[in-house]
N, C-alpha and C positions, 0 to 999 in steps of 0.2 A: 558107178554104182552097178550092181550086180543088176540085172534087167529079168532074172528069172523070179526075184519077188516079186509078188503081188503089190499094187497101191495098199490092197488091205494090210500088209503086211507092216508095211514099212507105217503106216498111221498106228501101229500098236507099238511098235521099237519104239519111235518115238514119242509116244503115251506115255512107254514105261521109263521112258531116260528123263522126259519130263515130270515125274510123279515123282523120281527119286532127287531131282536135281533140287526138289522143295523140300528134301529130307522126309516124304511120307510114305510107309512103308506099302509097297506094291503089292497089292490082293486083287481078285478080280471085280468085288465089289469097287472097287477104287478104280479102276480100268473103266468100269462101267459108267459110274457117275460121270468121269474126266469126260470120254469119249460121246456120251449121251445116247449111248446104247445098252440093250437087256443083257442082264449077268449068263442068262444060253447063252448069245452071242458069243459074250466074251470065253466064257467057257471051253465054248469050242472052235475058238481061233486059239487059244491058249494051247491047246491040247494040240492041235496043229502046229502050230511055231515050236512047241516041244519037238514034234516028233520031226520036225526038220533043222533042231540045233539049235534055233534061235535062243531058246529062253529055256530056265532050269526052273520048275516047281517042285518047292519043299514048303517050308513055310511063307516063304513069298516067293513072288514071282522075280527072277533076276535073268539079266541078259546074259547069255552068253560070250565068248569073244568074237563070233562071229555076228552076232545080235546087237553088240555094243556099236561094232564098225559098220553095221548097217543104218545103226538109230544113230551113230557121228556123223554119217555122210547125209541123210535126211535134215538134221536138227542143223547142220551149218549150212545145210541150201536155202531149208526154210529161212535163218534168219538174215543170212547175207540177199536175198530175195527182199525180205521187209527190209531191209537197208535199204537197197538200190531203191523200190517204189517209191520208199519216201524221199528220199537224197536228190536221186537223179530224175526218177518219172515228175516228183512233186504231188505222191498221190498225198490225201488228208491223210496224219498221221494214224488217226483209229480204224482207216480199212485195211489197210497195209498187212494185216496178221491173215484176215479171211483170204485174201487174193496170193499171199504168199504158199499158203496150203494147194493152190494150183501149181503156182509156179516149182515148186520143191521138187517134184517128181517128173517137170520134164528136163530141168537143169540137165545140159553133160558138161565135162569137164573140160571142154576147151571153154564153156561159157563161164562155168564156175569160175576155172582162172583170169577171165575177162575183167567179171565182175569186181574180183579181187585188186586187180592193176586200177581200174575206174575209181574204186571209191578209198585206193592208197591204201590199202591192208584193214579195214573196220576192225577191231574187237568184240563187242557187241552189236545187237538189233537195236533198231530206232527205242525200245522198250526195259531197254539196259541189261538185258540179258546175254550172257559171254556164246563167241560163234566158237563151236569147238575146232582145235584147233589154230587160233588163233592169237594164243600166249598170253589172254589177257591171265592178269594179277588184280581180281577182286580187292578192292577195299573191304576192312570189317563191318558187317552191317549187321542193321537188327531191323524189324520189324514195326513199323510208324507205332504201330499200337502199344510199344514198349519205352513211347517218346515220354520225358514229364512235362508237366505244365511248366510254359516259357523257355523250351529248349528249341532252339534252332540249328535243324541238319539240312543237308543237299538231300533229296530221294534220287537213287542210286538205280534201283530196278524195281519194274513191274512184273510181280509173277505170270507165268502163264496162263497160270488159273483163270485169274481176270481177261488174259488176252482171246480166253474163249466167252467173253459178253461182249458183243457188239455194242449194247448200251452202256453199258460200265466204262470202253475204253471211249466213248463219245463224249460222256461225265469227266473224265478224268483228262481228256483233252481240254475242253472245254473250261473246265477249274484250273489249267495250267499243272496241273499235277503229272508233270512230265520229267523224266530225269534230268536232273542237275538241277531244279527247281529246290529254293531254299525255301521249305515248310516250318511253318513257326506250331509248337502245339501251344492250343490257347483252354484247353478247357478239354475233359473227357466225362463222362457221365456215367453214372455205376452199370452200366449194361454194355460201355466199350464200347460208345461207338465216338467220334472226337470232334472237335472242331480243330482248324486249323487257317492257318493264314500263310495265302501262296500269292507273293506280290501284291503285297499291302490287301488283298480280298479275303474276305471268311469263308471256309468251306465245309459241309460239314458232310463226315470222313463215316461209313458205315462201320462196325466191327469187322465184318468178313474182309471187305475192302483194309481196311487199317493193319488186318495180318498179313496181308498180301501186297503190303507195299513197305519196301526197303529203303529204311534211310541210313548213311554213314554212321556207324556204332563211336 
């Protein structure tokens, strides 16, 4: 990885490759919210990473090629990081996302390829999200909140989105709502939010939460 970026730099690559990878279109309000920083801020890191190639502003914000291969090498450290924690460390699987945002950016590459041999080539993070790079072939998915009543799918990945609430990923550990977990939907309610049954237990599944978890289409 290039060492002359900034930490701040590379946590906004990878902002942006994660905002786009959920299909929503990259603005700076959306950067802001994501990161949980003021739109100034963003503004003028934006304006910056312009003017040093990362990122092209027109109507959205989009990475460069030199922005993209920064936000690749960040986004397959971070998750092959939360792989190894949880895999090999045995950390609980809901801290694993906070503690990988350390590890990402002091990874080099004779560790990266380490980690790689260790854990026999991963595709995805503990959270089911693809490590770029890594050839996974996504299954079709859709979104739990697109489930009908009495349909049973595997939940396939957790978006990121959620993997920024420490509480959220402790719930959804906790409910078993981990991937490869087979979700029965049993019931949704005119406001969207669900109930659902994960190994014979009833859970009941928020709106926000329910668009942000992916079950096999």
């Amino acid at each position: 990885m290039d060492t002359t970026y900034s930490v701040r730099y590379r946590e906004y690559v990878e902002a942006i490759w994660e905002i786009e990878e959920e299909g929503i279109p990259v603005i700076q309000a959306r950067i802001a919210d994501w990161l949980g920083v003021s739109r100034a801020s963003v503004s003028e890191m934006v304006h910056r990473m312009a003017e040093e190639g990362l990122v092209t502003t027109d109507r959205e914000i989009l990475l460069t090629e030199e922005g993209r291969h920064l936000a690749s090498v960040v986004v397959r450290r971070h998750r092959l990081a939360e792989r190894f924690l949880s895999e090999v460390l045995k950390l609980p699987w809901a801290k694993v996302h906070a503690e990988a945002e350390v590890w990402e950016t002091t990874i080099s590459d004779d560790v990266e390829k380490a980690m790689w041999a260790v854990m026999d080539d991963p595709k995805t993070c503990p959270h089911g999200n693809p490590i770029p790079g890594a050839g996974y072939k996504p299954p079709l998915m859709k979104p739990m909140a697109d489930m009908r009543a009495g349909e049973v799918q595997r939940l396939e990945r957790i978006s990121e989105e959620l993997e920024l609430d420490a509480d959220m990923m402790r719930f959804l550990d906790e409910s078993g709502l981990r991937p490869d977990a087979q979700v029965e939907l049993v019931q949704a309610d005119p406001h969207g939010a669900l109930t659902v049954k994960v190994n014979g237990d009833a859970v009941g599944v928020g709106t926000f939460a329910s668009q942000r978890l992916f079950v096999t289409a």
